[in-house]
TORPA-4810 file (N, C-alpha, C, O; in nm, 3 decimals):
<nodes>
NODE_1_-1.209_-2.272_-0.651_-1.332_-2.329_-0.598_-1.312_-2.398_-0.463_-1.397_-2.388_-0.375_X
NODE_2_-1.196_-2.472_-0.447_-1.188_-2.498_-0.313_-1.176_-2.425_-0.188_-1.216_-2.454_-0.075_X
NODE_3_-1.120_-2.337_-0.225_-1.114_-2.185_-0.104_-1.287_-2.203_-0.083_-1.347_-2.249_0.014_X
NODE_4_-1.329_-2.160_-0.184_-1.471_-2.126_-0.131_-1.526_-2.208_-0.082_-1.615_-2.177_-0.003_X
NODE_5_-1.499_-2.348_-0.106_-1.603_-2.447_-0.027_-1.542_-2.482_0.092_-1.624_-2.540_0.163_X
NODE_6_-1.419_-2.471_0.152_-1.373_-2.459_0.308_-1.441_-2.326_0.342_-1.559_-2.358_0.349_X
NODE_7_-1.435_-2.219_0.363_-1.466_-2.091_0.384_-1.613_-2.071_0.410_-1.653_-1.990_0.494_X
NODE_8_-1.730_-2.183_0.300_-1.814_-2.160_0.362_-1.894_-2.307_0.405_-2.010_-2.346_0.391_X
NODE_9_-1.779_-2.362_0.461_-1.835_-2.491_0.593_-1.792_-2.373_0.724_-1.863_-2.408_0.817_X
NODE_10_-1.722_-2.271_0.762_-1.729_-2.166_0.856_-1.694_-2.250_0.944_-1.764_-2.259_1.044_X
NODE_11_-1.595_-2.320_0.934_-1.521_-2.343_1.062_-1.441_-2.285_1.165_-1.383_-2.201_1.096_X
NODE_12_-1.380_-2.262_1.315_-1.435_-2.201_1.397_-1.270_-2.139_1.364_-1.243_-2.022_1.389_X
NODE_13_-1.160_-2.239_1.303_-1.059_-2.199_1.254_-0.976_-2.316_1.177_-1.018_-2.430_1.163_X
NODE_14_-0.818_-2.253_1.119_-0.794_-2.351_1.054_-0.639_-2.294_1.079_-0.593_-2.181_1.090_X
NODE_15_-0.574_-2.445_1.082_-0.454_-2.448_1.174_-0.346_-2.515_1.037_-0.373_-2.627_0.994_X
NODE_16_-0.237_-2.444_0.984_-0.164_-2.462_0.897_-0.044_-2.534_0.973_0.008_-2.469_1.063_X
NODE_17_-0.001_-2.645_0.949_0.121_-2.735_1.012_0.249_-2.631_0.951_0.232_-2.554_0.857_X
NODE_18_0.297_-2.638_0.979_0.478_-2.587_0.957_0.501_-2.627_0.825_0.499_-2.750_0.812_X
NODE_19_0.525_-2.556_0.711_0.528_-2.618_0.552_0.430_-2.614_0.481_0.431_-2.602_0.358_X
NODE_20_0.323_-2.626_0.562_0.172_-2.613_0.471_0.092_-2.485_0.484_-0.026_-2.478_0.451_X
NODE_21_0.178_-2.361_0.547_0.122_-2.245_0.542_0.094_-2.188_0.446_0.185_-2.166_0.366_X
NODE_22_-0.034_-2.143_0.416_-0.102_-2.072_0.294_-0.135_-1.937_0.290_-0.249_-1.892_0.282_X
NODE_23_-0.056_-1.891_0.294_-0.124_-1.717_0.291_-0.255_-1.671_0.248_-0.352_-1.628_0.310_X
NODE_24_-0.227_-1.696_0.095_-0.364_-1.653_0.040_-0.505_-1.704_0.126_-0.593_-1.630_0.171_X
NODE_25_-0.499_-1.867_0.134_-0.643_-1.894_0.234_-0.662_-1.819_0.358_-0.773_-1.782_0.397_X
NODE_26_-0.509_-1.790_0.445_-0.490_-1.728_0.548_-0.577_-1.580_0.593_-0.650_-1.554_0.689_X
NODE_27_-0.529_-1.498_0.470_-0.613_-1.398_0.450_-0.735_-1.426_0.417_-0.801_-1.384_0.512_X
NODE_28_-0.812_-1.476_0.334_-0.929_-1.497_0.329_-0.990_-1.552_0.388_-1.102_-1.564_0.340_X
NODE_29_-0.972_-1.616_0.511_-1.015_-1.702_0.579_-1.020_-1.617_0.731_-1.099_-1.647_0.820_X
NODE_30_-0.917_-1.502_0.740_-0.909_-1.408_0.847_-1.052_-1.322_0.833_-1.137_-1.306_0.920_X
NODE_31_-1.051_-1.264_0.676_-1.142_-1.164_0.644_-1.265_-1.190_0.655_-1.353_-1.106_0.673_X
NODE_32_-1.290_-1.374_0.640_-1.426_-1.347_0.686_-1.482_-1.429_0.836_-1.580_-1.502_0.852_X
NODE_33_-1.388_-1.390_0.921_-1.363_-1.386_1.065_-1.297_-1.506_1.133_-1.266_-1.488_1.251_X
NODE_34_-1.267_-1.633_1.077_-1.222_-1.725_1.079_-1.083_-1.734_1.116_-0.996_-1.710_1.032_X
NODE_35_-1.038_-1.788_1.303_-0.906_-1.769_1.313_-0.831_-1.899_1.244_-0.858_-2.018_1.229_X
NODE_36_-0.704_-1.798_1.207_-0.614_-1.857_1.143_-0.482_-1.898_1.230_-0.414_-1.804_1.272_X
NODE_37_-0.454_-1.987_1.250_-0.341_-1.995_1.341_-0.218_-2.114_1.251_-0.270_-2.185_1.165_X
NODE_38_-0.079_-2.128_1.270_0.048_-2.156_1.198_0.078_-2.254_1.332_0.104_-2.201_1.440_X
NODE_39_0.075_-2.387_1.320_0.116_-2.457_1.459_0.096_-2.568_1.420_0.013_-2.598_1.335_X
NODE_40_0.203_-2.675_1.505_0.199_-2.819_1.492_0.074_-2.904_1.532_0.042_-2.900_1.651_X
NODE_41_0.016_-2.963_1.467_-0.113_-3.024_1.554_-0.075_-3.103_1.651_-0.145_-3.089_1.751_X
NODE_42_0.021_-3.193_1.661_0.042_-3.283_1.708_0.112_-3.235_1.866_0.133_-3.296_1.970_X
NODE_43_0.136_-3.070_1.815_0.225_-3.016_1.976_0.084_-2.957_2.028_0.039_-2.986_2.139_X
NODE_44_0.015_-2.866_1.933_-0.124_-2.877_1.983_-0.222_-2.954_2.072_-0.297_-2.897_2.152_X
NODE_45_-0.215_-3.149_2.048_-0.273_-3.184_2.125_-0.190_-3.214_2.254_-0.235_-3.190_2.367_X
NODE_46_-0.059_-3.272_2.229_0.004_-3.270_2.336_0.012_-3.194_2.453_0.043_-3.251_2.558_X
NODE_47_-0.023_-3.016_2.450_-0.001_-2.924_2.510_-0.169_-2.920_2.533_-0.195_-2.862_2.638_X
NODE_48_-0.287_-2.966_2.464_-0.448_-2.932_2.542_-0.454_-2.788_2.428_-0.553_-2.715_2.434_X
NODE_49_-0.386_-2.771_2.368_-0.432_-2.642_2.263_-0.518_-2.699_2.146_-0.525_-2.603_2.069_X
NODE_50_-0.569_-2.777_2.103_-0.663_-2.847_1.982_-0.764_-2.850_2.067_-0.873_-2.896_2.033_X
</nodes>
C-alpha cells in the first residue's frame, strides 16, 4: 500500500541515497514515467543538481 500512495502523489522524481536503493519502487515508479535517479542528496545540493 505504500508504493501506491507515493506513486500516486506523481512526483516529478524520486532520488534513492546510496543504501536505500529500492528496485522494486524503482521500476514501478519508472513505469509510470516518474524519474528515478540513485544519488547523494546532500552532493546533489552541493553541486545545484536538487
Amino acid at each position: 500500500p505504500y508504493y501506491d500512495y507515493l506513486l500516486k502523489l506523481r512526483p516529478r522524481r524520486i532520488i534513492f541515497n546510496p543504501g536505500a536503493e529500492n528496485p522494486e519502487l524503482a521500476r514501478l515508479a519508472s513505469a509510470e514515467g516518474i524519474e528515478v535517479e540513485s544519488a547523494c542528496t546532500l552532493v546533489l545540493l552541493a553541486y545545484g543538481g536538487y
